[in-house]
C-alpha positions as CSV (number, residue, x, y, z in Angstrom):
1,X,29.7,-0.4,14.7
2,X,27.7,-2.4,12.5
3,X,26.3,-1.2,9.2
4,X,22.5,0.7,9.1
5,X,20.2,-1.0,7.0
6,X,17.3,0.2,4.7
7,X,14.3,1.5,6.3
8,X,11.8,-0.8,7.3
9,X,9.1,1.5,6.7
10,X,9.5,3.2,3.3
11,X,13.2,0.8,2.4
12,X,15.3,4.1,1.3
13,X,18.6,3.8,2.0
14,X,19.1,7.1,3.6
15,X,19.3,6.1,7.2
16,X,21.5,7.3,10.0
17,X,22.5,6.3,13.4
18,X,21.6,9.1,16.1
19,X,23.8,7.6,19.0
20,X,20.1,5.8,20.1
21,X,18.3,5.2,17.3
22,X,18.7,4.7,13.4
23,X,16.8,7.2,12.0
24,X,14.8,7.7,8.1
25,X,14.9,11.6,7.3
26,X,13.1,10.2,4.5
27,X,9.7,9.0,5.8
28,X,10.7,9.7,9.7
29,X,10.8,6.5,10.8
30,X,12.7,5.6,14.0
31,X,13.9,1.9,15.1
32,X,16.3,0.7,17.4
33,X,18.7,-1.4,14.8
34,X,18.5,-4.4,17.0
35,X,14.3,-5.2,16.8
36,X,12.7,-6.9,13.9
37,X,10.4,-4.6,12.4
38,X,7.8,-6.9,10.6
39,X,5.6,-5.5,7.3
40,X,2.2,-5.8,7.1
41,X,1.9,-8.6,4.5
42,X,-1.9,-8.4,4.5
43,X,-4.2,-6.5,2.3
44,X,-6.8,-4.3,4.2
45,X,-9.3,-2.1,2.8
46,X,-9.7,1.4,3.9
47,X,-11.6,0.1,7.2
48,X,-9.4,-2.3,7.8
49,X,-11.0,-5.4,6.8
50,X,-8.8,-7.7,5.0
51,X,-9.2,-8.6,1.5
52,X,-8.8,-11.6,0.0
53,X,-8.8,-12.5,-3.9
54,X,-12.3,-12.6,-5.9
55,X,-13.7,-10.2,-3.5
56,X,-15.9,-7.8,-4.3
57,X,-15.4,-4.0,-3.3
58,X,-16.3,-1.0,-3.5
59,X,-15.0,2.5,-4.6
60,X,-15.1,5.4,-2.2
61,X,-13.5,8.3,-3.7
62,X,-13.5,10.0,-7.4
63,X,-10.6,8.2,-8.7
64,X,-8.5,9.8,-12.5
65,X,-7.1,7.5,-14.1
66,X,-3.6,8.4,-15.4
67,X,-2.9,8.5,-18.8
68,X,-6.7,8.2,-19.5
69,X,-9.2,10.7,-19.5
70,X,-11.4,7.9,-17.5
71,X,-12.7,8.7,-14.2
72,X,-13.6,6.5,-11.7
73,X,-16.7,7.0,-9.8
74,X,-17.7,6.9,-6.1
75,X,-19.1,4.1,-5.5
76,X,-18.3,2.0,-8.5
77,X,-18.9,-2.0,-7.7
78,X,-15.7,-3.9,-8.5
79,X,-15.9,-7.7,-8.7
80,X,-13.5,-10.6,-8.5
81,X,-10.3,-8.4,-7.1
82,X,-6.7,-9.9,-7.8
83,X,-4.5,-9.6,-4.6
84,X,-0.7,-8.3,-5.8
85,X,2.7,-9.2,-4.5
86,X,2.6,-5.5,-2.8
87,X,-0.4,-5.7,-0.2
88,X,-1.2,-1.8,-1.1
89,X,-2.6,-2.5,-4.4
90,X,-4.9,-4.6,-5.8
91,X,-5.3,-5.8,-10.2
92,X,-9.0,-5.1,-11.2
93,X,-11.1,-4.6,-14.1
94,X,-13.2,-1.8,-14.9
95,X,-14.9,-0.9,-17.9
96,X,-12.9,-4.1,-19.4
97,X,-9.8,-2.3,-18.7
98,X,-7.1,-3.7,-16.5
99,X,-6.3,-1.1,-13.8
100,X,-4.0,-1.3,-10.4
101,X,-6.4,0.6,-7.7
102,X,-5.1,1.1,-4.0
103,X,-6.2,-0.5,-1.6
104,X,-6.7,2.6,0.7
105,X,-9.3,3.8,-1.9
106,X,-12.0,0.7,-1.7
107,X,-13.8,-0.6,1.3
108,X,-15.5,-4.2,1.6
């Protein structure tokens, strides 16, 4: 019996084999240890649409600010948008501060 890897969902180690499948108690995930499970590599907005760097976006929920007291409005207009190595967030600046927003929070 060969070894279980990480999750190719969520990457936690605390994976099991069922007698069918390899299962993540963790995130729930189920994968048959033999297929390639490939991660989405591209950054989407929350509709989908794919972002790209120096795009502009927009904001579409309240957003705090941890360890700030600043508050991000709905629909604040954020310019020039640096893509990161993790396609889920996104380097922008607001206010002239440097701040890592999720991409699940902005829409083209």
């Amino acid at each position: 019996m060969s070894e279980i890897s990480n999750c190719p969902k969520c990457d936690m180690d605390n994976t099991y084999f069922d007698g069918v499948l390899n299962i993540c108690p963790d995130c729930g995930y189920e994968w048959n240890g033999n297929e390639e499970v490939e991660k989405d590599s591209v950054a989407k907005d929350s509709n989908g649409a794919e972002l790209a760097d120096g795009d502009a976006v927009t904001v579409i929920k309240d957003l705090k600010v941890k360890g700030s007291s600043m508050v991000i409005k709905r629909g604040t207009k954020v310019k020039g948008i640096r893509l990161t190595e993790d396609p889920e967030l996104v380097d922008c600046r607001i206010d002239g501060s440097w701040i890592v927003l999720k991409t699940c929070f902005l829409k083209k």
